[in-house]
N, C-alpha and C positions, 0 to 999 in steps of 0.2 A: 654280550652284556658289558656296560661299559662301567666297571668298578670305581673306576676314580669318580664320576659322577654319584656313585652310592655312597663314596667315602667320604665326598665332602659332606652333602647331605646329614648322615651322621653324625657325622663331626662337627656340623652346626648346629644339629639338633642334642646334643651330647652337651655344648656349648649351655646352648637356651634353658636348659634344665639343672643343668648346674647353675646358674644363676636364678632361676625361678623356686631352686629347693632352699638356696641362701637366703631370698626375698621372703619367705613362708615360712621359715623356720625365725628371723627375725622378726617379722609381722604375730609370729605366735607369743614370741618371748615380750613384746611388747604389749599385746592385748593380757597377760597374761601377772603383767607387774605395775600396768596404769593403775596409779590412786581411782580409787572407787571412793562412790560416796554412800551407796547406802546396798540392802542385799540383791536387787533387781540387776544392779551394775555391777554386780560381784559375779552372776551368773550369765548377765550378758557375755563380761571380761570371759570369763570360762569358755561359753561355747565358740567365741570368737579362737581362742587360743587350739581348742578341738579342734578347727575344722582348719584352721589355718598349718595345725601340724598333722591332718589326716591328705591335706594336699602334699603337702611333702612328701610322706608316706607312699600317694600314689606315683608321683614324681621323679623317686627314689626310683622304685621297681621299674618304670621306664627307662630311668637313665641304667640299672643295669641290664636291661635287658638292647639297648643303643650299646653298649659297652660290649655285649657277648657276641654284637653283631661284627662288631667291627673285628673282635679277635676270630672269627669264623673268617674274615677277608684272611688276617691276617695267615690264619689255618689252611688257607685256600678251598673253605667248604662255605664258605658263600654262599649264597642261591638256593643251595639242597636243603631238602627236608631236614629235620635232625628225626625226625620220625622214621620217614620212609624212604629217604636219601635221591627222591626223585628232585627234578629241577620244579622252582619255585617259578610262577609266571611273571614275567619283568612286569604285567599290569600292577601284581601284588607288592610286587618288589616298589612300583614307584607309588603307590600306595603308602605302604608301611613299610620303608625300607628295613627295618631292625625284625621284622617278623622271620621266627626261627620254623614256620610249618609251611608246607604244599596250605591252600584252599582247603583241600579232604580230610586234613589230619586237625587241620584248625577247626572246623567245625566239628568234629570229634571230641577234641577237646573243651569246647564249646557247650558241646550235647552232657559232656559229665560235668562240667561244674556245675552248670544247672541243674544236674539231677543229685548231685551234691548235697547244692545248697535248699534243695525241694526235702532231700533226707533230713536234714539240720532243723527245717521250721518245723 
């Protein structure tokens, strides 16, 4: 497995979302405090300012989940499962490098948020 290849990877993708959570978090505060002129733009302003800080939001939990990846390099548990401590397939790995499961445990994982979020509705 050639690690350095995974680490820059990260690390530029680590990069990109740091900068795309600054963009989205400014984009927010700025929809958020534009003069409006009447109530239609006041709600427009609103939703723009939601979604613009729900993308950060998901942005966030990518970059720390890029962040846990890299300290697992730094850990020397890379590659392994954190579930089932099997090796992770380098397909998945050049995939999603920052993915902390095997294939089997991720869709496991997979299978309960959904049955989760099926209890919630």
């Amino acid at each position: 497995m050639d690690l350095d290849r995974y680490r820059k990877a990260l690390e530029e993708r680590q990069q990109e979302l740091a900068e795309q959570i600054a963009r989205s978090r400014n984009e927010g505060r700025e929809a958020r405090t534009a003069e409006v002129e009447d109530p239609i733009d006041v709600v427009t302003s609103s939703e723009q300012a939601a979604e613009q800080f729900q993308v950060g939001s998901i942005e966030s939990d990518m970059l720390e989940q890029v962040r846990a990846a890299l300290q697992r390099m730094d850990d020397g548990t890379y590659g392994k499962c954190i579930d089932c401590g099997r090796p992770i397939g380098e397909t998945r790995l050049d995939a999603i490098p920052w993915t902390p499961y095997c294939l089997e445990d991720q869709d496991k994982h997979d299978r309960q948020g959904k049955e989760a979020s099926l209890l919630e509705s």
